[in-house]
N, C-alpha and C positions, 0 to 999 in steps of 0.2 A: 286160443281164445282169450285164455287168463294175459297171454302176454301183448294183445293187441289193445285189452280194455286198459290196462297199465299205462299205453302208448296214449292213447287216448287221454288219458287219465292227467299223464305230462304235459301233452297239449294245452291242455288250458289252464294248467299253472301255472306253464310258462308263457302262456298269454295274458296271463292276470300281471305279470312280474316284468311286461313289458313296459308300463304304467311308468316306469324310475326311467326309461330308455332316455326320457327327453326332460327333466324334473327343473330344472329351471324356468321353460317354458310358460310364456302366459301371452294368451293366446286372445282377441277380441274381435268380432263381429258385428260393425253397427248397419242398422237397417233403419232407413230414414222412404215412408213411402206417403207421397204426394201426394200425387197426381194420377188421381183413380178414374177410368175411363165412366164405369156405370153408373158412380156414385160421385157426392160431393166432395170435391177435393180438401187436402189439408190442406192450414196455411202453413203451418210450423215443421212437420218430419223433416224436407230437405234439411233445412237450415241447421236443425237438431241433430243430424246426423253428420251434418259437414264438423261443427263443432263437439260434440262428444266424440267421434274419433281423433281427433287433436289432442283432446283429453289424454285419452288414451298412450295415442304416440309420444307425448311428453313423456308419461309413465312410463315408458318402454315396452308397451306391448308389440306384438306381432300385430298391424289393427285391419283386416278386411272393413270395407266400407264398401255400402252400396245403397245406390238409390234408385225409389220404384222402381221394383221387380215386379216382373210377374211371377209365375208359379214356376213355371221353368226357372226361370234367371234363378229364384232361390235355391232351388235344387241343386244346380250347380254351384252356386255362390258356399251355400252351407258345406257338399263335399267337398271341398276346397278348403273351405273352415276348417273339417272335423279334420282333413287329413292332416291339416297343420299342428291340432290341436292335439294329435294320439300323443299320449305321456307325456301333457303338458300339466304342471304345477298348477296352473289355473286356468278359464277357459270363461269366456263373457259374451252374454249374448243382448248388445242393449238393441231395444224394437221403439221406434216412433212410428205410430199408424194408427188405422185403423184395426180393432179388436170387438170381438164380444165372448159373448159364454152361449154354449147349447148343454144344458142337463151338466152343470160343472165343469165341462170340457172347455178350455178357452181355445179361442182359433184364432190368427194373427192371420191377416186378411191384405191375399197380395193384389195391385194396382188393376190386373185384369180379370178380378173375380166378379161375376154377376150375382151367382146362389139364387138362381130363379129356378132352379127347379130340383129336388128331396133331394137327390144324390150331388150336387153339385157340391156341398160342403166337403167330401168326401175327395173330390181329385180337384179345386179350387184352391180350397185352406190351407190352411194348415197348424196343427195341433202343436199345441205347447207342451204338452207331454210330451210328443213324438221328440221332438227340440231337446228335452230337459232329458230323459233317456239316452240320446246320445252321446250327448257331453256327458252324463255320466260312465259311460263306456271309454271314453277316449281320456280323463282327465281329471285328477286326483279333486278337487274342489272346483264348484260351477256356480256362477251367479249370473241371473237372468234381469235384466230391467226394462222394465214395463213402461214405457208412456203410450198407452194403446188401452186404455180405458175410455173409450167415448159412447156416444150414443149409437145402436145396431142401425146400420143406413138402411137396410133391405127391408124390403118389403114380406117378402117370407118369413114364415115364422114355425113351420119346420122340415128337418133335416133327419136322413138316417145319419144313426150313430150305431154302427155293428149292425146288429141284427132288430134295430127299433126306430121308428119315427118319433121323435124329440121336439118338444117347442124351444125355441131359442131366446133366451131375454133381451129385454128392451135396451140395458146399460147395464156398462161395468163388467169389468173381468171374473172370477169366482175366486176363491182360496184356494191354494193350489196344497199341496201335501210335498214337503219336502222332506227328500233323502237326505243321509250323514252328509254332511257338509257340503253343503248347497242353503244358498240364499238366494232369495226370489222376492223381488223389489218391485212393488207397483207405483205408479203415479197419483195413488189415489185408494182409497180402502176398497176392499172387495163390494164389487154392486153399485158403487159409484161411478162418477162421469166426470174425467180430468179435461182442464179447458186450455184451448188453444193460447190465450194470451192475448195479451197488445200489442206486445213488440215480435222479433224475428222468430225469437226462439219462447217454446211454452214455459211455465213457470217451474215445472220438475226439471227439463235438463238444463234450464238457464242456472239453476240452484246445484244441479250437480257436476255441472262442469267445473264450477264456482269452487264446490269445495270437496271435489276429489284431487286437485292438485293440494290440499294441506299435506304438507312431507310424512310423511311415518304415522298418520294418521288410518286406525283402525277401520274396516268399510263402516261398522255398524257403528262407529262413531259420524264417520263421513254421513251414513243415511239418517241421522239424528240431527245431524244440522242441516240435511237438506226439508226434512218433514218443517224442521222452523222456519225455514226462510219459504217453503210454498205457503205453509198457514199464512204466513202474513205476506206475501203476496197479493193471497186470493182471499183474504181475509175474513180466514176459517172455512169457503167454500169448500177445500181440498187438502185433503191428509191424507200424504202416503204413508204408503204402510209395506212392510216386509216378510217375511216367514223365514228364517233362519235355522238352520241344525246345524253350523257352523261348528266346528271341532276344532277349527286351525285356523290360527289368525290371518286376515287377507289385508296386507295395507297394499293400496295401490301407485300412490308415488312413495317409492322407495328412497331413500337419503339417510344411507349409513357407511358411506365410505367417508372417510376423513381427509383433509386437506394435502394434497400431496407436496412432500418435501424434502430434499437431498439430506444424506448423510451429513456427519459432522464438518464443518468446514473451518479450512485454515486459512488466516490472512496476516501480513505483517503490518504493523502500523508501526511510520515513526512520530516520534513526538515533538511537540515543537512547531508546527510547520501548517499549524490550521486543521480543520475537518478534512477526513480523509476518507472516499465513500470505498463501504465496505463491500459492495457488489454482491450483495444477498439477493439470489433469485426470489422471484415475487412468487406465493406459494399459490397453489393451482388444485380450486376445488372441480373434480372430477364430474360431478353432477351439474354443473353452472353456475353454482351461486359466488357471492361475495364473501368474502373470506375478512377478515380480521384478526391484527398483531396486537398481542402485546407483550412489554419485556417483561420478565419475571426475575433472571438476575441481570442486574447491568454489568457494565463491564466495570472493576475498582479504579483502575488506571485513567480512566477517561472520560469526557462527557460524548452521551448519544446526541445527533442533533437531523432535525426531517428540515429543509428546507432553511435553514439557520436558527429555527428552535430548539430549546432542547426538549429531550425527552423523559418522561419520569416512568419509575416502574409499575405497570398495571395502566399505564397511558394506551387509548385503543389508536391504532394507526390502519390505513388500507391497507392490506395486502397488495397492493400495487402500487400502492408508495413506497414499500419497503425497499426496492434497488437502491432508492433516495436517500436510504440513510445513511448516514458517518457519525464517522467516531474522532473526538477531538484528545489527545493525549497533549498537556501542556509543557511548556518546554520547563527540562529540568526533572521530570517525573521518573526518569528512568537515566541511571548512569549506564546499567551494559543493561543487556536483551531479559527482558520478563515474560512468563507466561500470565495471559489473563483470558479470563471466556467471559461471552454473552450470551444467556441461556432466555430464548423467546417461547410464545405461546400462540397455533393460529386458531382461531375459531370461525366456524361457516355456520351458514343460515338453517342447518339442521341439526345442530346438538354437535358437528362433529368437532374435533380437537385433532392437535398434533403438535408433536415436541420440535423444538429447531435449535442445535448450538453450532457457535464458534467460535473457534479458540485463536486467539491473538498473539502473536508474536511481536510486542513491544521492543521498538529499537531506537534508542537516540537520532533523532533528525539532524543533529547539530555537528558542524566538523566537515573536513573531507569525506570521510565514513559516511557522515548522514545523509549529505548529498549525493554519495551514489546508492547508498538506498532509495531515496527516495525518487531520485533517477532510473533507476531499475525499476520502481513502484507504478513509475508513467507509462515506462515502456510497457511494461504487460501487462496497465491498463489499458492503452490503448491495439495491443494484441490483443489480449480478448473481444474488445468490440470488434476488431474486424474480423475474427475467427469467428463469432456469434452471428455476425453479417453472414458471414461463406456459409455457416450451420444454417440459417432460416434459408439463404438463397440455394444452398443443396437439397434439402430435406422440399424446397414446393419443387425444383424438379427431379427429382424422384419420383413425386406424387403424381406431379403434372401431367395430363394428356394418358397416361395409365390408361389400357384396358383391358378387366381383369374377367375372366371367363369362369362362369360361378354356375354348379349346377345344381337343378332345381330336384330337394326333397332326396337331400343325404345330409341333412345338416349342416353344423354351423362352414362354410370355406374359408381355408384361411387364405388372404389376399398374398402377404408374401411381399410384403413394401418391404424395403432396405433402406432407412434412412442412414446418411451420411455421418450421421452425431450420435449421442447419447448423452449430449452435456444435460446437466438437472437444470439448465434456464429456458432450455427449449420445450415449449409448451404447444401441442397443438388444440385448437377448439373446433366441432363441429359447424360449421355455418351451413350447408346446406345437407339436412337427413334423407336419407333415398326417399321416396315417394311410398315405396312397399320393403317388406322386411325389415329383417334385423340385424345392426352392426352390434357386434359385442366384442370383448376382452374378455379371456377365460375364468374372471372372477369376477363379470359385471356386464350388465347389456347395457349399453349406450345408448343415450335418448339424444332429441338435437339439440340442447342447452349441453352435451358434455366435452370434456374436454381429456384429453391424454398426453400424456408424458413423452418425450424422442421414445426413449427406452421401450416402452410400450408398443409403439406402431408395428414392431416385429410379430407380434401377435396378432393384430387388428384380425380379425373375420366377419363374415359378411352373409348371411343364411336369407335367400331368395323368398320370395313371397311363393306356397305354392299355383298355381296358375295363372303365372305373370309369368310373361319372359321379354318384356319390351326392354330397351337399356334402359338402365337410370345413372342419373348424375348424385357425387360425393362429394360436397366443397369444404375446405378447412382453411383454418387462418392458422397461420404458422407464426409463433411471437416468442420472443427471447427477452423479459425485462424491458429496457424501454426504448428498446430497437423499432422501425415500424413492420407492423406483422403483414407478412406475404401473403397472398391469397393461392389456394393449388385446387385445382378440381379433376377427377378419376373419372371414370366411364366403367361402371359393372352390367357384363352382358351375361343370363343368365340364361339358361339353356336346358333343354328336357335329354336326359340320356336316349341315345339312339337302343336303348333297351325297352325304355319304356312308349318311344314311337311305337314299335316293331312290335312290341308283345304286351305292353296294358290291357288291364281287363274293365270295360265298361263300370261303375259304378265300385270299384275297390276304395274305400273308404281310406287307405293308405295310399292309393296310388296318385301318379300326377298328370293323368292327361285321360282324355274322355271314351280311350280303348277301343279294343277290337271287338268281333266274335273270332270264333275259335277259328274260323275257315279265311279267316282274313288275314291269319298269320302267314307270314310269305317266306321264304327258304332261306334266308339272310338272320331270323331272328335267332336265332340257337347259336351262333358266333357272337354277333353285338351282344348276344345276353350271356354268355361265357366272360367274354373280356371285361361288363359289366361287376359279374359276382366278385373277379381276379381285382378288380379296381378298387372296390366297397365290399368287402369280405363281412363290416357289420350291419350292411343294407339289406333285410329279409325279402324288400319285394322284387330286386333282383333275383334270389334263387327262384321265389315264386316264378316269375315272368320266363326264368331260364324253363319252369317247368313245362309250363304253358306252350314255349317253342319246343319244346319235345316232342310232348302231346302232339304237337300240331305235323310233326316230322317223323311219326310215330315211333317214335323212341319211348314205348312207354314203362319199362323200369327206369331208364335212367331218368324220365319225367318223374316217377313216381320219389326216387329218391331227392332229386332235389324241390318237390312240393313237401316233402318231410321235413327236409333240414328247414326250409323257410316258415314251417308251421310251429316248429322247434323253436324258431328265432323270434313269434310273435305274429307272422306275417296272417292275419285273420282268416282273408278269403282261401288260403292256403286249407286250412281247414276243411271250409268248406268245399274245396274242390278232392281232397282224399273221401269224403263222406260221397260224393257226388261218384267217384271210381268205385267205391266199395256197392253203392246203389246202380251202377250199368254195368258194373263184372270188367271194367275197364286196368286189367295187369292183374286180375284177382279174382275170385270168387265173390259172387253176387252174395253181400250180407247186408240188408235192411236196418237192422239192430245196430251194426257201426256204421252206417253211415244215419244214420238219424242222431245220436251221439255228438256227431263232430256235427251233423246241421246245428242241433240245439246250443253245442259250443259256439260254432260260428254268428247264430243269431245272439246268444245274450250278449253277445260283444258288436248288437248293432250290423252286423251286416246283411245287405238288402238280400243278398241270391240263401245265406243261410236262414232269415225269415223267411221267405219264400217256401222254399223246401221244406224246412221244418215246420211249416204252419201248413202247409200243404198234407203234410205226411199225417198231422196229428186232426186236421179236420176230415181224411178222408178214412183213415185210419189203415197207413200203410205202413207194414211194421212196425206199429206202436198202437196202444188204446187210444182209442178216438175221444179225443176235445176240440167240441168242433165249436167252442166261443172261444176257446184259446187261439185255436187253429185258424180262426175268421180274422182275430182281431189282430197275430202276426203279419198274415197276406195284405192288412189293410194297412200295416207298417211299413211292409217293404213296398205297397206301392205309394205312401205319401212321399217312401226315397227315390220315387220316379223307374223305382221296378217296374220295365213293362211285361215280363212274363205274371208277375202277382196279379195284374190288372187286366189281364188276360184269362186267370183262374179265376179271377172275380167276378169277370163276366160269364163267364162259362155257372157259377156255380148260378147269380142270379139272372139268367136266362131262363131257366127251367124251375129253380128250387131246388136245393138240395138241403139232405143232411135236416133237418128242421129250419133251414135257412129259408124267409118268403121268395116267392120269383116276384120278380120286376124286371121283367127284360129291357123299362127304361133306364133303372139303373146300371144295368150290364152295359146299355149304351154310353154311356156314361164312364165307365172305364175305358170301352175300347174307343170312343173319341181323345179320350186322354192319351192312348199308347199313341196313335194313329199323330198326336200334337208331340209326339216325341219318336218319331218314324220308325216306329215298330212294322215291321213288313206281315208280324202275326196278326195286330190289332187292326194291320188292313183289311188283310182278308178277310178276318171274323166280323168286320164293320163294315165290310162288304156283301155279306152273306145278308145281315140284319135289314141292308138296303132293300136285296135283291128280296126280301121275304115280307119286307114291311113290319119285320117284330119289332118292338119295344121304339120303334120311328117310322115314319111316314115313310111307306116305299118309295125308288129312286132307280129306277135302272140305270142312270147315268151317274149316276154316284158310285154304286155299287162297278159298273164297269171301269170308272177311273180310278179305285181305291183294287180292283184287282189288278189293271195293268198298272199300276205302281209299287204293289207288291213284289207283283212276278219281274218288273225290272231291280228290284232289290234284291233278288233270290230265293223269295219265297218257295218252300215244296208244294205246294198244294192251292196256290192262286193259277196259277197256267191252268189247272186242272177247274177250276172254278169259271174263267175266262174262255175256256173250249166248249162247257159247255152254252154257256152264252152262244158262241158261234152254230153250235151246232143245233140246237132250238131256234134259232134265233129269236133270243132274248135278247130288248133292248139295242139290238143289231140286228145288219142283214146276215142270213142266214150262209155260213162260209164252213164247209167238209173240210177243205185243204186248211184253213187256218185250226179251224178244232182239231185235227189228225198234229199237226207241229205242235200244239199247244199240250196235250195230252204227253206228247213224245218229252217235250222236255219238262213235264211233271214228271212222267217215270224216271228220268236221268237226274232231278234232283232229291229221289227219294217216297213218292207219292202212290201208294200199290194201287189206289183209287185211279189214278190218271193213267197208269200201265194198263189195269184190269179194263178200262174205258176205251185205249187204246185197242186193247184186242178186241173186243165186241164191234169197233169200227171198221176194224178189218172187216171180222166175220159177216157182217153188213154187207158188203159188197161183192154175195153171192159169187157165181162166176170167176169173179176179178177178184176173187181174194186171194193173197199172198199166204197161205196156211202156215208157215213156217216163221212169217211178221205175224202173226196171232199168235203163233204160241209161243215166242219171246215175252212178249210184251204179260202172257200169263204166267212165264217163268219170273220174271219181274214182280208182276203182283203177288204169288206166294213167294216169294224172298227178302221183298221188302213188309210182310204182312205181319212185324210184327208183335203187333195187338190181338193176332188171331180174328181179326173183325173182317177177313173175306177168304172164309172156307171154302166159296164155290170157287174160288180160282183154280185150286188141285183139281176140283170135281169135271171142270170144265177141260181142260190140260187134260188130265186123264181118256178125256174121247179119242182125243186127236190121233193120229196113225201115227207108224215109225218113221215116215219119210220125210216129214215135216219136224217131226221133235227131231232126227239126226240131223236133219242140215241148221234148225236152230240152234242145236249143241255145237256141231263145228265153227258155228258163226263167233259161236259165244268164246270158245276156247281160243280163237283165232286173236280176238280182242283182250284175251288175259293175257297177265305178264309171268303169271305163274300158273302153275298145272295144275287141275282140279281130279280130285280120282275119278276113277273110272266105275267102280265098285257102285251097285245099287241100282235101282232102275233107273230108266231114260228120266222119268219125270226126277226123281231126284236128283239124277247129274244137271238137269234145268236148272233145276231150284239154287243148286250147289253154284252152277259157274254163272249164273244171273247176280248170286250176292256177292259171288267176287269180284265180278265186272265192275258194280255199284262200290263197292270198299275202295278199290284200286282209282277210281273219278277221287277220292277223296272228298266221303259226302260231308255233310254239315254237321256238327258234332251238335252244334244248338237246337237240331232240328226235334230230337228225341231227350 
């Protein structure tokens, strides 16, 4: 015990220390929503949101961008966010919409919310805590920015929040309480009402677009000059305002790399003979700005001259004039060969500097001697241009037509160009930025104002956006001093490992693609997820996914061991799925105590299935003291992450009441409409059940039968059994035996002891013509699949039956196993025994229980 709490123990330290995994990273999210279907549209969010992501992309973020979403679209928009966002440096989430406050709670309010009725806040909204909790889980410092303080459109004015009905205010966001290092920026002071504006974009992000590109400028300095330019804007209408516990300084355009430029360089000049150009590559700021020369020592021997003027020292010159310059040595200056240097200075538009010399080899022009100096001087002038020619027209095709296969969510890839050169005159610039992701260099992310050195490109990488995989186009200009610059364009096609096709898990916060259940894993994925881990040895959700195909192949030590190595390496859900084994006795002994452990680990680190369970466990009070506001208020977290099992327990608890929890079986409806809009085959059925009964909705027989025959074609256990009896009442249908008897039949084959137990009673129904030995299968079924203990008379009943009928259903049954059942124990328990083996060996649904 001592040494599994240990283990445990590891787990989430080494989940904490997965934070550095990715520490460069800085990560953005813009949400710009419109065009609101119930309510009065905005004018401003698109527009706001087309251009603060730009923003962004300047500064070199990773930048998601989306416009009107619904509740859905966010759900996935944001896991998509977060995944990108795990052990990112920084992480931003700016919101243009509509916002209000309920009871201090703000809720950012997506394009298809109505909030017409109490619980609709609840799987509509969505909470800016929920938001701000995450990114704290995923991302060493998080800033939120608000232009979503307007006036509440709705007409309602209250809303459950947990376990209370709440009046909702009229305008304005509330104060939010921020954690160590987090800032949280609104458009306007708490309670206030920020306005749309005159022109395209509102007066906050027209001002912060404005002046989040100052270079190396501090955020809290940036939000200080944008508070001044909205005052006067709106002229004192509107002042934002922020809440900061900032610990670490955040600048967001970065510009501290310095102007890039070649070692010391050597050139001969003779004297005598006129200006002589020195062929100094033009120095090349990395970030896109303009750069500026000037000399600091001259040369003694000579005069400088740009265009037939001279030059003096500390005179500023372009850095793309500098090819232009010559050096004039007069005749007579030199009898035999001198050394002399020119020692320059560049400066760029952000503070940066950089040193540049070169040292001269003075040679008399005059004589036989001078003239083939200076004959030799043409010649490999004019070598170089054409070699500088062949270097730009090599290097675009190298580039050119490129298609470089980049996968999605193992970070940065390196592309792997081979440029032809590495002379210091060849310079490439970014002209066209991928539309999604990030290009970087291992000491710098690339924004599309940058530029890279030949030497450089051998490194270029390229890290995919996660849930993109469309091509995107790379365009650069290839330039050598004052050559004219080539244009090259690449083709990056990015790709989901056929690991995480095959074995993803629905809603894994690290993962990159929208997953299975466990029964959907197909017999291919334990190889693709092998050659995986063998590929990416430092990608945790590989071993994960390897796990998962195990599991599903039931290999379950070796599953077990590689869901350890992955929960070892960070991999979150990993966690939670050991806590989930130790909780079903799945390769171990059933223990409570550790797997509620890894739930709690799993959930403070944001994930929806370890809320779930863990707020499950503590509201109902399953191996652990019951806290059941704690317990309520995780479930209601993991379903604002579009958990459909949480929204499923939520409904279950407010259908009846539970726990000191009120019933409102409207609001129960109210969840499982939610699952049901994200095709949970659970929330069908339970939102079919609610039809067929008229609780907490207006009864529907045709509702209720289309929301079970949609279930039962999605695989539900216990919908066929819900839909037979339909048939066999005839409820809402004509009354159909043959179809109820098939329907029942394949609830028991998917697991349902209700729909076996239902079966055999159908039998027994037809007196005479009863099949004795088809009844008492179908009641070996129901005590084998029973679980819960919630159908005692199945034994009771099984037990009447004679020997003639239980023997030939037992040989029926062993007939159908692939493996031997003993023989040992009474007939009814050799039933029980080879009815759940028959059921294990179908390979039932592991999500069902």
């Amino acid at each position: 015990m001592l040494r599994c709490c240990a283990f445990i123990a590891a787990l989430i330290l080494v989940g904490l220390a997965t934070l550095d995994a990715r520490a460069d990273r800085r990560v953005a999210l813009v949400i710009g929503n419109s065009e609101y279907r119930d309510i009065p549209a905005l004018k401003n969010p698109d527009k706001d949101a087309e251009d603060v992501s730009n923003t962004f992309r300047q500064a070199g973020f990773d930048v998601f961008v989306a416009k009107d979403l619904t509740k859905l679209e966010f759900e996935k928009q944001f896991r998509n966010y977060l995944a990108a966002a795990d052990g990112a440096e920084l992480a931003v989430v700016y919101y243009s919409g509509h916002g209000f406050q309920i009871g201090g709670e703000n809720f950012l309010i997506p394009i298809d919310a109505s909030l017409k009725k109490a619980a609709d806040i609840e799987v509509q909204a969505i909470k800016l805590n929920d938001v701000l909790e995450q990114m704290r889980s995923k991302s060493k410092i998080q800033v939120i920015i608000l232009d979503a303080c307007r006036n509440n459109p709705f007409p309602r004015k209250d809303y459950w929040l947990r376990d209370q009905l709440i009046t909702a205010g009229n305008a304005g966001l509330a104060q939010v309480k921020s954690s160590l290092n987090t800032l949280i920026a609104f458009a306007t002071e708490p309670g206030a009402v920020a306005y749309d504006g005159t022109g395209d974009l509102s007066p906050f992000s027209s001002a912060f677009s404005r002046r989040a590109l100052a270079p190396n400028q501090e955020i809290r300095t940036v939000m200080a000059a944008v508070r001044r330019d909205v005052v006067q804007a709106t002229e004192g209408k509107q002042v934002p305002w922020e809440n900061s516990s900032l610990i670490d300084e955040v600048v967001l355009m970065r510009r501290a790399t310095r102007p890039s430029l070649p070692p010391v360089l050597e050139k001969v000049v003779p004297s005598g003979i006129g200006p002589v150009a020195l062929d100094l590559p033009a120095p090349v700021d990395v970030d896109g700005g303009t750069v500026t020369v000037s000399i600091e020592r001259p040369p003694a021997l000579g005069q400088l001259t740009l265009d037939g003027k001279p030059v003096e020292v500390g005179q500023p010159i372009q850095g793309k004039d500098l090819p232009r310059l010559k050096m004039d040595v007069p005749k007579g200056a030199v009898a035999q060969e001198e050394v002399d240097m020119l020692a320059y200075a560049t400066h760029d538009d952000w503070g940066g500097e950089a040193q540049g010399i070169m040292v001269f080899r003075v040679k008399s022009g005059e004589g036989a001697e001078g003239e083939q100096v200076v004959a030799s001087l043409e010649a490999e002038q004019k070598q170089q241009t054409l070699e500088r020619g062949i270097h730009i027209t090599g290097a675009a095709e190298a580039i050119e037509n490129s298609d470089v296969a980049v996968p999605v969510g193992v970070g940065p890839v390196a592309l792997k160009l081979d440029l032809p050169t590495k002379d210091p005159a060849v310079s490439l610039k970014v002209a066209s930025y991928p539309e999604t992701g990030t290009l970087s260099l291992p000491d710098r992310t690339l924004t599309p104002d940058s530029s890279l050195m030949a030497d450089e490109v051998q490194n270029l990488r390229y890290e995919p956006q996660i849930g993109t995989v469309k091509p995107l186009v790379v365009g650069f200009e290839i330039r050598a001093d004052n050559n004219s610059p080539k244009p090259a364009t690449m083709k990056l096609s990015p790709s989901v490992d056929p690991c995480d096709t095959a074995a993803g898990e629905p809603l894994d916060l690290q993962g990159v693609v929208p997953g299975l259940l466990p029964n959907e894993i197909g017999a291919s994925a334990v190889d693709v997820c092998a050659a995986a881990v063998k590929a990416y040895p430092d990608v945790p959700r590989f071993r994960y996914e390897l796990g998962r195909a195990l599991l599903a192949a039931g290999k379950v030590q070796e599953a077990r061991t590689a869901i350890e190595e992955a929960a070892k390496k960070g991999h979150v859900r990993a966690m939670y799925e050991l806590g989930y084994m130790f909780a079903t006795g799945t390769g171990t002994t059933i223990d409570l105590t550790q797997a509620n452990a890894l739930y709690a680990a799993a959930s403070d680190k944001g994930d929806p299935y370890g809320m779930m369970s863990w707020g499950r466990a503590l509201f109902n009070g399953y191996g652990v003291k019951p806290d059941t506001a704690k317990g309520l208020d995780l479930l209601l977290k993991a379903a604002a992450m579009g958990h459909t099992y949480a929204m499923n327990e939520l409904a279950s608890i407010f259908i009846a009441g539970r726990n000191g929890v009120t019933a409102d079986p409207a609001r129960a409806v109210a969840f499982l409409q939610a699952g049901v809009q994200r095709q949970d085959m659970y929330s069908m059925n339970l939102l079919g059940r609610n039809y067929l009964s008229g609780q907490g909705v207006e009864k529907d027989l045709k509702a209720a039968l289309a929301l079970f025959q949609q279930a039962t074609a999605l695989g539900q256990a216990y919908a066929p059994s819900n839909l037979a009896r339909m048939y066999r009442d005839g409820v809402g249908v004509e009354r159909n035996l043959p179809e109820a008897q098939k329907l029942f039949e394949m609830a028991a084959t998917r697991g349902d002891p209700f729909g076996a137990f239902e079966r055999a009673a159908l039998e027994t129904q037809k007196g005479d013509q009863a099949d004795q030995a088809v009844a008492v299968r179908f009641l070996a079924f129901a005590a084998a699949l029973d679980l819960r203990k919630e159908l005692p008379e199945a034994r009771k009943i099984l037990a009447k039956f004679g020997a003639k009928p239980k023997t030939a259903a037992l040989n029926q049954l062993r007939e159908e196993l692939k493996s031997k059942v003993s023989a040992t124990g009474s007939l009814d328990d050799q039933l029980v025994k080879a009815a759940r083996g028959v059921w294990e060996e179908a390979n039932p649904r592991r999500d069902l229980f």
